[in-house]
N, C-alpha and C positions, 0 to 999 in steps of 0.2 A: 343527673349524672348516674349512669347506670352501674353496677355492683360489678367486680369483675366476679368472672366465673368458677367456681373454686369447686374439683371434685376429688373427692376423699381416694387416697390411694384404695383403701377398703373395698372401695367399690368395685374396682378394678381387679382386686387379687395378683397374686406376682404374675400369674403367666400371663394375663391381660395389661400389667403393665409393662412386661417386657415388650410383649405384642406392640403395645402404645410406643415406644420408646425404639424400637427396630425400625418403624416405619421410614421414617429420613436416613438411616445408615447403608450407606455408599460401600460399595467395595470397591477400589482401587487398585490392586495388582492381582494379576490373571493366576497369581499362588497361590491366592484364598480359596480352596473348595467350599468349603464349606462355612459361614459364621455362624449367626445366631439360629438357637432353635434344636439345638440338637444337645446330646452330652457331653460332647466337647465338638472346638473346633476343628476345623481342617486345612490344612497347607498342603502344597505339594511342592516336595522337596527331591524332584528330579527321580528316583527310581522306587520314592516310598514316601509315604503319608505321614507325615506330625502330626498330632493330634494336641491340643491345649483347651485344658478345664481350671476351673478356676472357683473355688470356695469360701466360703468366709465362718466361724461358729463366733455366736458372741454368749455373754455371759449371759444368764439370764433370761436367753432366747432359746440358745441348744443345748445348751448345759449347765447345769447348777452344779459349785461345788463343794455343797456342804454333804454331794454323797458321789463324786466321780472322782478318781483318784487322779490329779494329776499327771501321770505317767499314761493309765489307760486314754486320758485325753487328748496326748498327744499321738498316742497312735492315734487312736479313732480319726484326729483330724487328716493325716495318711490316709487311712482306710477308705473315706470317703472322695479322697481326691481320685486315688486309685480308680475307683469303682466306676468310675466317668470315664477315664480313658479303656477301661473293662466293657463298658460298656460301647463303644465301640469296635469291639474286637482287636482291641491294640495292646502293645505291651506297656508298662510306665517304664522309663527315663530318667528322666529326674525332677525333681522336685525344688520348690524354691518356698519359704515360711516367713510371713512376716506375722511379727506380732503390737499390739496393743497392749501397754499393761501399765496397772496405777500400782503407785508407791506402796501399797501392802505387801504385794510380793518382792519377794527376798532374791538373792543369786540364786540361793539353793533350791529357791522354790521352782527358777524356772532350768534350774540342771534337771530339776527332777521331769518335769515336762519335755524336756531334750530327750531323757534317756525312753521316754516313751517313742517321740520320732526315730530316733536313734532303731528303734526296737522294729517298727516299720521297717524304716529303709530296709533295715538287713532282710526282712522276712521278703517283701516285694522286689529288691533287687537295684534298688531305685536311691540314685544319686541328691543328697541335700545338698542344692549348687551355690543357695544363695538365699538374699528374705530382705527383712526391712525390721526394723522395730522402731516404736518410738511410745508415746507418754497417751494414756488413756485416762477418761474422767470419769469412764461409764463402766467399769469393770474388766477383765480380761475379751480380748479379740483377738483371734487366730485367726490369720486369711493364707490358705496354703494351694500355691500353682501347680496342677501336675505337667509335665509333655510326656508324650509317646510318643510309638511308631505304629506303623499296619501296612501290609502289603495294600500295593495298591487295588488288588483285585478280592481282597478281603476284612475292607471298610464292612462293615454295617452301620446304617442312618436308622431312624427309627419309621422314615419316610418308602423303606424297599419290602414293606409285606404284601402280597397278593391276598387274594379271596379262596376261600379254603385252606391256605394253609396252616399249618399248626402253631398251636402258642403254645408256650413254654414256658414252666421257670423254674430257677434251680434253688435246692434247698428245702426251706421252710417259710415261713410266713409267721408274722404276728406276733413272733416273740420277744422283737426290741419295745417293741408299746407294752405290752403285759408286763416287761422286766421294769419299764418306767415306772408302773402304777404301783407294783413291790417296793422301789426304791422310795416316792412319793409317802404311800403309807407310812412307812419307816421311821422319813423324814418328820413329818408332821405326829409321830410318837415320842421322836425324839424330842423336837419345840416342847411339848406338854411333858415330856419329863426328862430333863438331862441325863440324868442316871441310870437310863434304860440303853441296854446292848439291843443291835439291831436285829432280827431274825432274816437273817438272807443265805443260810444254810441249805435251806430246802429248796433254794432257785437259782442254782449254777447257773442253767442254762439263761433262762429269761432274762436275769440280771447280768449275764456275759453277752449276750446280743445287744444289749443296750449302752452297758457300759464299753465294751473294745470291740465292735463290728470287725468282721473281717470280709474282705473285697474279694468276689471270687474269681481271680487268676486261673485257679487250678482247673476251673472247669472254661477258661480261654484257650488256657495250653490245649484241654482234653478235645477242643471243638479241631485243633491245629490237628492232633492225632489222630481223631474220627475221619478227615477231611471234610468236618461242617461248616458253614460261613453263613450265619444264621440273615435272613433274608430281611430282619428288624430285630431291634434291641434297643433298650433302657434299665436302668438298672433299679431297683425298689424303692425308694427314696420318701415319696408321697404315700403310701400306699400301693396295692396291686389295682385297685378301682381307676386311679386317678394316671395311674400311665398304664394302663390298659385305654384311657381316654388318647393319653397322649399319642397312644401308638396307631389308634383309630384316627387319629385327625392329621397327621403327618400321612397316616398313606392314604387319605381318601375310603375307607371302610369302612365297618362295624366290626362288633363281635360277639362270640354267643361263649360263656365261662361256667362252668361246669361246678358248681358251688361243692360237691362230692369227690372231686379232685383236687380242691387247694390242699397244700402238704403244711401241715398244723404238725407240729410237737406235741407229745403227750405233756409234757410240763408244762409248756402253751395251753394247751386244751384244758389242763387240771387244774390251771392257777387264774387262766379266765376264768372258770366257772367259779372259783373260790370267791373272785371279785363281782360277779354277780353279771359277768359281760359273756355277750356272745362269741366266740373263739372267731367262727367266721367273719364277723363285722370287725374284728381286729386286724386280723391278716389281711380283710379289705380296705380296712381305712387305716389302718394302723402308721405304717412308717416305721422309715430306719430301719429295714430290715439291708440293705444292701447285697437283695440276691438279682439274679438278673431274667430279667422278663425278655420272650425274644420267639421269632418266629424262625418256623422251619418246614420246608418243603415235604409233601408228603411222601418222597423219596428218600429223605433223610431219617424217617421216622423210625426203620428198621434198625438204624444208629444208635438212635438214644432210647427205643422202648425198654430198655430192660438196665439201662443207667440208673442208680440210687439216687444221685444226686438232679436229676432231671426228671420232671414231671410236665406233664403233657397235661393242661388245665381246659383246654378247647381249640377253637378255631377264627380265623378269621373271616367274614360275610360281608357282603355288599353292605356299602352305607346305607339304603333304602331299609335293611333290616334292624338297624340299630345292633347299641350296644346291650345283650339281654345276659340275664345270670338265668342258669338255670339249675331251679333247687334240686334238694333230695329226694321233692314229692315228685319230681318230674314238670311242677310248674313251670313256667317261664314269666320272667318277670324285669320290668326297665332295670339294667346295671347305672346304679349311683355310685360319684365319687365325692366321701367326704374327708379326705385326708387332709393332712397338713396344711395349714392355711398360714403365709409368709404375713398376709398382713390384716 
């Protein structure tokens, strides 16, 4: 009698087992544009696009909270809803929260996490419609739905970049991983000695990218204003490496990344090195930064060259050329992604 076949989720990784698990899934009504595979989904709803993304943070997985305050948590968990329908060039709508939660928290503990969504909603614009709660064994679970909208003719998939055209992203990079490993330190001074105050003084910034992300709308609106409609988009989640892959494999391409134009923070750059980490390898593998990665036509570029918030990191190249980084010295060298690993 032979063994049945048993393979480790591991092996797999998320995006190979969603790959795995998409395979059999049917689409059934001619309203689905778009499902699996993207930042959110797609509907069509007769003269404009809904868009639906869908999130989960669990305890222990995304967040610890012996140093994230309740409040920032619950925004954060907005922020990142948001940032998926953001990332399709759509606006958010509303939103729906269910939670997980075991008997140590209190009423008050989770008013106090409301008034962090609460704190969202109003900033993003975006209706709390509805949710779900019930009883948890394994610590707090947040799973929070965004929808949107998008004209129909200014969808962005991550599947619409050409060859040559320009990649982009806005912001910064590498400062929610950096602020992690401040808060970790902290953590682990505190365990060895209770009576010790934290030192997070010195890292507003790093420590506020990690702790309460914010989703960049403001540079959606500004795309509406420019009349840009960026030709690919994702928004930073993994890493810049790791959906710089994504965005290579949804359009059929390569791409060549300019390691002297990622946009690092000076407090990024100065508190990496304090930790003995390379600032580049953070903003490339790092995560959680939720800025947005996205292509744009070389006609467009006259648009955003002189934008603060938008940085122009490379281009996109035929698949035959691969994905390459290219350094400071001028080398060119294989682009690896080791971001965030789900499982």
């Amino acid at each position: 009698m032979s063994e049945e076949k048993r393979t480790e989720i591991g092996a797999l990784g998320e995006f190979g087992l969603i790959d795995k698990l998409s395979e059999g899934v049917k689409i059934y009504h001619d309203t689905t544009v778009k499902g699996i595979g993207d930042d959110a989904a797609v509907y069509d709803a007769g003269d404009h696009f809904v868009l639906l993304s869908s999130d989960m943070l669990l305890e222990g997985v995304h967040f610890d909270l012996s140093y994230i305050p309740l409040q920032h948590l619950g925004y954060k968990a907005v922020s990142v809803n948001v940032s998926d329908i953001a990332a399709m060039n759509g606006t958010p709508k509303q939103i729906t929260v269910s939670l997980g939660l075991s008997n140590r928290f209190s009423v008050e503990a989770v008013e106090v996490l409301y008034e962090g969504i609460r704190a969202a909603c109003e900033d993003y614009n975006v209706d709390l419609v509805g949710g779900d709660t019930t009883t948890s064994r394994s610590g707090l679970v947040i799973s929070v739905t965004a929808m949107g909208t998008v004209e129909k003719d200014k969808v962005a998939y991550r599947s619409g970049a050409k060859e040559s055209e320009i990649l982009c992203v806005t912001g910064d990079l590498g400062g929610a991983y950096v602020g992690l490993q401040v808060l970790e330190r902290e953590k682990q001074e505190f365990l060895a000695n209770p009576n010790m105050q934290p030192k997070l003084d010195g890292y507003p910034f790093v420590v506020g990218k990690q702790l309460r992300p914010i989703a960049r709308m403001d540079v959606i609106h500004e795309f509406g204003a420019l009349g840009i409609v960026p030709t690919s988009m994702i928004d930073v989640s993994d890493g810049l490496a790791s959906e710089v892959f994504h965005l290579c494999k949804a359009s059929g391409l390569g791409a060549a990344l300019y390691e002297d134009k990622i946009p690092i923070d000076k407090e990024t750059y100065e508190t990496a090195a304090e930790f003995g980490l390379d600032p580049n390898t953070c903003a490339l593998n790092g995560g959680e930064d939720y800025e947005l990665l996205f292509t744009i036509t070389q006609a467009d570029f006259e648009k955003v060259k002189n934008h603060a918030e938008i940085h122009t990191i490379g281009y996109m190249q035929s698949a035959d050329k691969g994905k390459a980084l290219v350094t400071r010295s001028g080398n060119t060298i294989a682009l690896t992604a080791q971001g965030w690993k789900h499982f």
